[in-house]
C-alpha positions as CSV (number, residue, x, y, z in Angstrom):
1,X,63.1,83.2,117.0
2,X,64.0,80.0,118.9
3,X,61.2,79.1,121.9
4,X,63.5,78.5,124.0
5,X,64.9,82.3,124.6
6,X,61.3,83.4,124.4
7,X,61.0,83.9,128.1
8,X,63.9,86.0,128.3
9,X,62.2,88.5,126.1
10,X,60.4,91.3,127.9
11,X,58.5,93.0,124.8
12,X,58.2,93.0,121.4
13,X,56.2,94.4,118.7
14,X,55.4,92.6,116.0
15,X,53.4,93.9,111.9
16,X,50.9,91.6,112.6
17,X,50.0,93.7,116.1
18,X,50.3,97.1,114.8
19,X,48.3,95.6,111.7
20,X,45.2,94.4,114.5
21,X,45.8,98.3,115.9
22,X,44.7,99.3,112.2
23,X,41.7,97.0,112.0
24,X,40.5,98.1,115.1
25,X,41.0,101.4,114.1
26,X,39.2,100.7,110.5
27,X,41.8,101.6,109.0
28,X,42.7,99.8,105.8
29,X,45.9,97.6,105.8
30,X,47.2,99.1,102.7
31,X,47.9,102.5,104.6
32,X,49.8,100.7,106.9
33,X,52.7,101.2,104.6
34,X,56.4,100.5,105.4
35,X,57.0,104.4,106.1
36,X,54.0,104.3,108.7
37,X,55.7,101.0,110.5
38,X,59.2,102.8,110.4
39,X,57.0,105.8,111.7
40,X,55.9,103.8,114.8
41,X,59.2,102.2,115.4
42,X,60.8,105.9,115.6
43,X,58.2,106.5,118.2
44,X,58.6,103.8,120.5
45,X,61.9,103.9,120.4
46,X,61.9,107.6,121.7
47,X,59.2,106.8,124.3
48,X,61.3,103.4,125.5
49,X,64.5,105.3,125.3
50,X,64.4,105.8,129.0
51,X,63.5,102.2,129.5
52,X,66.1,101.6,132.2
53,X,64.7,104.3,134.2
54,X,61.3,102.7,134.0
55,X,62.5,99.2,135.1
56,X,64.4,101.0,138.3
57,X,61.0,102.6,139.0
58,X,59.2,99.1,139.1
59,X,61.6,97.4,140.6
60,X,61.9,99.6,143.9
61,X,58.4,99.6,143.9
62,X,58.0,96.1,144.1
63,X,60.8,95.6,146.4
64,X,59.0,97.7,148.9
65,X,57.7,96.2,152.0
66,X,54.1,96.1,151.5
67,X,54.1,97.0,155.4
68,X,56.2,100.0,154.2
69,X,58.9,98.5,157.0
70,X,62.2,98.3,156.4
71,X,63.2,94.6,155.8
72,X,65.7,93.5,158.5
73,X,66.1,89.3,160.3
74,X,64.3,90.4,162.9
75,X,61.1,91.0,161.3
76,X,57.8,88.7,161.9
77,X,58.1,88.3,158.2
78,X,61.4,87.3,157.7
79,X,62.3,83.5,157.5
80,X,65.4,82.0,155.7
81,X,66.7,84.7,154.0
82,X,63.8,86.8,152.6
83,X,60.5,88.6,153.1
84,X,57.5,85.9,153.5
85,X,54.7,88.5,153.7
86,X,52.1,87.2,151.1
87,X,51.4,90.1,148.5
C-alpha cells in the first residue's frame, strides 16, 4: 500500500493483528487457519455492513454544539464562519 493514501484509510485489518488476537488468546497460530481468517472477515463484514449508518451517528454527534445551542452568526461563539467553542 503506498504511504501516501494511508491517511485516507479509516480501518483495516490486517493477519498479523488477528494473529496477536490469537496469542493473546493462547491460541496456537496453526489454528488460525485460512477458513478461521475467512471466518472473521464474514463477520466483520456483516457487523460493518451498516457502516454508513454508524459514521452518520458520529458525525451528528460531533457536530453538536457542546452548549446543545443551535449554531447561528449571532452566537458568542461564532467568529468567521464557524463555531470557536473549545471542545
Amino acid at each position: 500500500m503506498l504511504k501516501n493514501n494511508q491517511k485516507d484509510i479509516i480501518f483495516i485489518l490486517t493477519k498479523g493483528e488477528v494473529l496477536a488476537c490469537a496469542r493473546e488468546l493462547k491460541i496456537p497460530e496453526e489454528r488460525v487457519t485460512d477458513e478461521a481468517l475467512e471466518l472473521v472477515k464474514d463477520k466483520i463484514n456483516r457487523e460493518f455492513g451498516r457502516w454508513p449508518e454508524i459514521v452518520k451517528e458520529v458525525l451528528t454527534q460531533v457536530s453538536q454544539c457542546p452548549l446543545e445551542l443551535t449554531c447561528f452568526p449571532s452566537c458568542c461563539w461564532w467568529k468567521e464562519g464557524r463555531c470557536i467553542f473549545p471542545r
